[in-house]
N, C-alpha and C positions, 0 to 999 in steps of 0.2 A: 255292423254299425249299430249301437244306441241310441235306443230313440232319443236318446238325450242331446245326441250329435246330431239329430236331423234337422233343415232348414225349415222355418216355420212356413208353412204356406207355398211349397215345394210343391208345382204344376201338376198333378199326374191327369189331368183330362183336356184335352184339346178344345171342347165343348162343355157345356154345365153338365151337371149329372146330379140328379133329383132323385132323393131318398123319401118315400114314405117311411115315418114312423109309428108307430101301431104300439099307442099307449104310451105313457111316462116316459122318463130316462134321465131326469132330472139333471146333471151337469151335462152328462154325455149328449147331449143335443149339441148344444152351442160348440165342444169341443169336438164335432164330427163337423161341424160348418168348420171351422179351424183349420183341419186336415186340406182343406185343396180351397183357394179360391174360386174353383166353379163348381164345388158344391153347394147345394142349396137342399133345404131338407122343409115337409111338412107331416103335419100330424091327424092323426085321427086317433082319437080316447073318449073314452066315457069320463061324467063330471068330476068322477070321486078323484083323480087321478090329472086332472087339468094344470093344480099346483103342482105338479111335479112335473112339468113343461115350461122350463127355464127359457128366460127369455124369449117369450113366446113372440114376438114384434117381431122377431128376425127370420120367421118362418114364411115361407109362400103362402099358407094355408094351415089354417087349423081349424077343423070339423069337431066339433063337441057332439058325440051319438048319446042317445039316451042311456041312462044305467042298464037296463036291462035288455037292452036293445038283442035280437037274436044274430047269429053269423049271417044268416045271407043279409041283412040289413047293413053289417059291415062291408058285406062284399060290393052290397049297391052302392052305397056310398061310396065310397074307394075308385068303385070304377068311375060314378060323376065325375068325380075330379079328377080322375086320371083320362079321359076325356079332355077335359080343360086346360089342365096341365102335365101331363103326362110322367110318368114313373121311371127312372130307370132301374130302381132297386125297394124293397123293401125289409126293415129290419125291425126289431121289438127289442129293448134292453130291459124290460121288465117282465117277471112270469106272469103278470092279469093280462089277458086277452093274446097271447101267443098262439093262442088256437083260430084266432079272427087274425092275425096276420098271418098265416100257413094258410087257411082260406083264401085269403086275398090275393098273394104271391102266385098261389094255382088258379086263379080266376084269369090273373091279368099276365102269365105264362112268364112270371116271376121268379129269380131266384130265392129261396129262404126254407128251412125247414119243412119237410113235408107234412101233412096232418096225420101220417101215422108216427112219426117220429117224435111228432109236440103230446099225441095222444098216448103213445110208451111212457114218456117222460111226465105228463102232467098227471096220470092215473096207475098209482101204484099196483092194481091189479092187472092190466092191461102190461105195464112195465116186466112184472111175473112173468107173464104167461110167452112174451117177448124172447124173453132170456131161458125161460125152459125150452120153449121150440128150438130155438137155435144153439141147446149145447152147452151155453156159459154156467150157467145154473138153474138149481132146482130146487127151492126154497118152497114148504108145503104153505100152501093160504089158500081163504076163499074171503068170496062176499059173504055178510052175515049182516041180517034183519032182524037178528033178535037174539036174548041171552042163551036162549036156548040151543040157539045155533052152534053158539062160540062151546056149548059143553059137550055139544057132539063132536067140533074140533077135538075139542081138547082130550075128550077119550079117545078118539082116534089115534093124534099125533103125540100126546102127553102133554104136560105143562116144564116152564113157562112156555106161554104166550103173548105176545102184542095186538093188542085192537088200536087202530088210526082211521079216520076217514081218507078214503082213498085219493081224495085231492084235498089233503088238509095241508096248512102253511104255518109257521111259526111255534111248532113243534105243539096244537093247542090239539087235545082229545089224543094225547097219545098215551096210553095206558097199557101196562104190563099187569098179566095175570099170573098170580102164582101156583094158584089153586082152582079147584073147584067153588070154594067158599068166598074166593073174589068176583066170582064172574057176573053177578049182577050188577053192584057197587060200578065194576067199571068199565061195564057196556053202557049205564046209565052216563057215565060220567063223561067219556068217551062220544055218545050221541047227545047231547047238550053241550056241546064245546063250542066256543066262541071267541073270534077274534078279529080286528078290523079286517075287511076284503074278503074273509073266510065266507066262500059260498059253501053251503050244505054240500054233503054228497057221503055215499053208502060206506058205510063202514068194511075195514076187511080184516081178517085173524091169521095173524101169520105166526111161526112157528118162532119165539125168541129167540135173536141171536147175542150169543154170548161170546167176550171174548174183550180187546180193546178197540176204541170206533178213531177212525179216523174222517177227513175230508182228500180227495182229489182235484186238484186245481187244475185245467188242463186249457188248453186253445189248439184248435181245429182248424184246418184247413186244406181241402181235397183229400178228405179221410185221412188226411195223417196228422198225428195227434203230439202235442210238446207239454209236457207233465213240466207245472211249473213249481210245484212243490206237492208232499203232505204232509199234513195239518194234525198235529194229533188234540184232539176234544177231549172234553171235560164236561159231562152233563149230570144235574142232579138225579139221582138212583131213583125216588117215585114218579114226579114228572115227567123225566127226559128232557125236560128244558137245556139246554145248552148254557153253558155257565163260564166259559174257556175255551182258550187255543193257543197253541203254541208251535211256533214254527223256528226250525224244523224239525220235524218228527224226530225222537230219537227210534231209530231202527238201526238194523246191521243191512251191509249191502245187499241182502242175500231177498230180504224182505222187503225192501224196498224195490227189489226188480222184481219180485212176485209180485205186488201190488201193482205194480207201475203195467205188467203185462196183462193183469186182469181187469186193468182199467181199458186198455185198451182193447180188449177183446170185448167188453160190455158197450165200449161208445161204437163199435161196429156194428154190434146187432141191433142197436136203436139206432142206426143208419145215422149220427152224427160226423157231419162233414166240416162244416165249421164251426167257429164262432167259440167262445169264454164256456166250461161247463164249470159245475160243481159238483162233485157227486160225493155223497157219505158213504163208507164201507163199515163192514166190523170186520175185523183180523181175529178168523174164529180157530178152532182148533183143527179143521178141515182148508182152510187158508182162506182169502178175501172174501166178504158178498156183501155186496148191495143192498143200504138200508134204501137210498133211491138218489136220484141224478135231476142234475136241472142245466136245462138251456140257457143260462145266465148266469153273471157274475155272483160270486159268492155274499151273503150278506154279514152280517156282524163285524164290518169293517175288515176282513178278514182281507180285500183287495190292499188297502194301505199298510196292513201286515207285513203284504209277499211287499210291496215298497220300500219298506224298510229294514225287511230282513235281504233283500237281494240287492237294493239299488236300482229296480228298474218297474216302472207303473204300467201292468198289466194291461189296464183302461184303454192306455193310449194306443194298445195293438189294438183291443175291442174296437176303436171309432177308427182307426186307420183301416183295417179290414170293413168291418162297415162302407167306407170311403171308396170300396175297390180297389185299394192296393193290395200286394199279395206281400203278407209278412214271415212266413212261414220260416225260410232259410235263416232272415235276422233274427227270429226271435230264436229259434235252436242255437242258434250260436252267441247270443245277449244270455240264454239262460244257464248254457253250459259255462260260460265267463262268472256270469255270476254269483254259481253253485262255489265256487273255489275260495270265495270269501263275504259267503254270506252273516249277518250277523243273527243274532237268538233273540226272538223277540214274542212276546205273548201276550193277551186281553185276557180283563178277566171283568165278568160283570153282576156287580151290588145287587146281593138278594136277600131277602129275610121269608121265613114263612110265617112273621107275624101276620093277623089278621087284625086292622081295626083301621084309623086314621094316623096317616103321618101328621105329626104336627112341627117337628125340627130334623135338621139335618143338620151335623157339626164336624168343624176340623175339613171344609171343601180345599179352603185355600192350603191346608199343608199335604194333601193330597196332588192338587195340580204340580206343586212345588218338589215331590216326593224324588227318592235317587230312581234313574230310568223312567220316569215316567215322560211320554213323548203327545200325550192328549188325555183328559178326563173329560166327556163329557155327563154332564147328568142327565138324567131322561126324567125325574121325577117334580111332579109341584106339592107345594104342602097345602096338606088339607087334603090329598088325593086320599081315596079310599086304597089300604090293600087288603087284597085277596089271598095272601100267599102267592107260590108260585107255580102260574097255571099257565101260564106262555110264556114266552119271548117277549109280550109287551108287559110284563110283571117285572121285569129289571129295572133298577132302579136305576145305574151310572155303568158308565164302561171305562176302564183304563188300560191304555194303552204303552209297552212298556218295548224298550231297548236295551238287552246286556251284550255281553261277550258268547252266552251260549244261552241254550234256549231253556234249561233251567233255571239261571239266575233271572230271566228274565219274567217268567212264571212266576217266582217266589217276589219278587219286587212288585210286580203287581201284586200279589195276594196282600204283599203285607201293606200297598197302599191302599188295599179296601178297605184291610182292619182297623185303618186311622177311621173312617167315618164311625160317626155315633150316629143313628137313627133313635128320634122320641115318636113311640104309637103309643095313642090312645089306643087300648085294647079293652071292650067289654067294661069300659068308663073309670080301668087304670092305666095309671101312664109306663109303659117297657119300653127298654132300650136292649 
C-alpha cells in the first residue's frame, strides 16, 4: 500500500505515545503529530534553531537549552521533563545536536541511535577509522594541525589530496590539493572556513578520490536497509560546492547493484538500524567509497526530487517510522512499484564566482514559467555582498525541474538558469 492510500489519522496506539524531539525539524514535527491521534511530541533545541520548530503551541513542552549548553546539561534537562511528562521515544530530524539526542535516549534507556554511531557519522575521521576496522574500506587520512602536516601526507601518500574539517557541513573549507605548491594557500583556507551552525573542529587529509560522486538515499529499519534511489551530483571542480542532481543516476545494472551492496555494507558497520540516511560516494576506478553519510534526510531539496521522480514522499515514511509504526515491508514494495515508472527529474543551482555586490537580477518570472520547471526558488536579496562560491549558502536560486528522462531534465534546468541575468557591482564596475 502507498502512503498515499493510507487513512489519515489511522490508530496505531491504544494509549498516547510521546516523542521527544531533540532539535529542529521544521514541517516534520506537526506532520509526526499527524501520523496517529495519540501522538503527542515535545521539544528540546538550543535558540538558533527554535524557528525551525513549527507550530510550536502544539507541543506538550518545549525547553529552549542555552547555545552552548554541554551534553549532560541536555541530558539533565530531558530527564526533568521526562520525570513530569514522560518519553516514550526519542527522535532528531536535524544533524545539530544528534549527539545530545543519542545522549539522551541512553540516559532514559531509549530507543535512537547510539553515540558511537552519531560519533562514526558526524566525524569524518572517526567514520575512517570505522570502516577500516571492519573491512569495508580503507581510505589513507589523518588529523592535521598544520601545513606542514598535510606535506608529510602528501609525500607519503602522493597528491591530490583533500583537507575538510572533520565535522564540517555545507560543503564550507573543503579544499583539494594538487601540489606541494597548494598546500599552504589551502590549509589556510580550509581552517578559516565559515558558515551558519558551522562549529569549528580539527581538519583531516585524506587521500583524493577520483572518479564520478554520487548520493545514496536509503531508509532503515531493523538493519535492513531500502535504497530509494541514486543521485548522481554535479559539483564545481575548485570548491566542491554541490551545484546539481539528477535522478535517476544513469548507470548500467551491473553498477548500480555494486553501489547499492556497498552501501549496505558501510550503513552496517556504523551500526545504522533505522531511520532516512544520506550518504555521498565516488564510483572510483577500484569501485564505491565514501566521501561520508548522514543520519538524516538529504538536503538541497533532494527529498521532493525522489517525490517527483517516483511518486512517493520519502518524509512521510521518516515521521511514520518516527510514530512507531513499522514501514519497512510497504515501503520495499512502494519503491519497487515505483522504480518501473519513474520519471527524470533534476536541480540545478544559480552561481557566479563574481565577487562584489548584486545590485539586479533579471528574467525571474520567465524562469519560474520555464518548459519542466516544477519550483524556482531564489535564495538571494539585492544588495547582498558576493563572495564567490565558498559554500552551499553562496547559491543564489535553485530550479527544480520534471522531463521524460533524467537528462532532459538536467538540461532544462540548466538552460532555465541561463535565462537569469545577474548585475554586480564589481570593484566599482558594473558585470553581468
Amino acid at each position: 500500500m502507498n502512503t498515499s492510500d493510507k487513512v489519515p489519522n489511522e490508530t496505531l496506539f491504544q494509549k498516547r505515545h510521546h516523542v521527544l524531539i531533540v532539535g529542529g525539524g521544521s514541517d516534520l514535527i506537526p506532520r509526526l503529530r499527524a501520523v496517529d491521534t495519540n501522538v503527542q511530541t515535545s521539544v528540546i533545541c538550543r535558540p538558533s534553531v527554535l524557528k525551525f520548530v513549527y507550530e510550536i503551541e502544539k507541543n506538550n513542552k518545549v525547553l529552549v537549552i542555552e547555545e552552548n549548553a554541554d551534553t549532560q546539561a541536555w541530558v539533565e534537562h530531558a530527564g526533568a521533563l521526562h520525570k513530569i511528562d514522560p518519553f516514550d521515544s526519542v527522535v532528531s530530524f536535524a544533524e545539530i545536536d544528534q549527539d545530545k539526542a543519542a545522549a539522551i535516549s541512553e540516559s532514559l534507556g531509549l530507543d535512537y541511535h547510539s553515540s558511537s554511531t552519531i560519533e562514526w557519522v558526524h566525524n569524518k575521521l572517526q567514520m575512517r577509522e570505522q570502516l577500516r576496522s571492519t573491512g569495508v574500506e580503507d581510505i589513507p587520512n589523518a588529523l592535521v594541525m598544520s601545513a606542514e602536516e598535510v606535506m608529510e601526507f602528501g609525500q607519503k601518500w602522493g597528491y591530490p589530496l583533500i583537507i575538510k574539517p572533520c565535522k564540517g557541513r555545507a560543503s564550507a573549507g573543503v579544499s583539494v590539493v594538487h601540489g606541494p605548491e597548494d598546500v599552504a594557500i589551502k590549509f589556510e583556507r580550509s581552517n578559516t572556513a565559515t558558515a551558519p551552525r558551522l562549529e569549528p573542529s580539527p581538519l583531516i587529509v585524506e587521500r583524493y578520490l577520483q572518479g564520478r560522486e554520487y548520493s545514496v538515499e536509503a531508509i532503515s529499519e531493523g538493519g535492513q536497509h531500502v535504497i530509494l534511489s541514486i543521485v548522481e551530483k554535479y559539483k564545481e571542480e575548485v570548491s566542491k560546492v554541490e551545484i546539481g542532481h539528477m535522478i535517476p543516476a544513469i548507470l548500467d545494472s551491473n553498477t548500480y547493484t555494486e553501489i547499492e551492496n556497498h552501501i549496505v555494507k558501510v550503513l552496517d558497520a556504523l551500526n545504522i538500524r533505522f531511520g532516512i540516511t544520506h550518504t555521498e560516494i565516488m564510483l572510483t576506478e577500484e569501485g564505491p567509497r565514501v566521501i561520508e553519510t548522514h543520519v538524516r534526510a538529504a538536503g538541497d531539496d533532494i527529498p521532493y526530487l525522489l517525490q517527483d521522480s517516483l511518486g512517493l514522499d520519502p518524509l512521510q515514511y521518516v515521521v511514520e517510522q518516527a510514530a512507531g509504526e513499522s514501514i519497512y515491508e510497504r515501503l520495499k514494495v512502494d519503491v519497487q512499484r515505483a522504480k518501473r515508472t519513474q520519471k527524470g527529474v533534476a536541480i540545478w543551482f544559480v552561481h557566479t564566482d563574481l565577487e562584489g555586490e548584486l545590485l539586479n537580477v533579471e528574467n525571474t518570472e520567465q524562469v519560474s514559467q520555464a518548459e519542466g520547471v516544477v519550483e524556482f526558488i531564489p535564495s538571494f536579496e539585492l544588495g547582498m555582498t558576493l563572495e564567490g562560491l565558498k559554500n552551499s549558502y553562496s547559491r543564489l536560486a535553485s530550479i527544480r525541474t520534471v522531463a521524460e528522462t533524467p537528462i532532459q531534465a538536467l538540461e532544462l534546468a540548466k538552460a532555465a538558469a541561463d535565462q537569469l541575468k545577474l548585475q554586480v557591482k564589481v570593484n566599482s564596475n558594473v558585470g553581468s
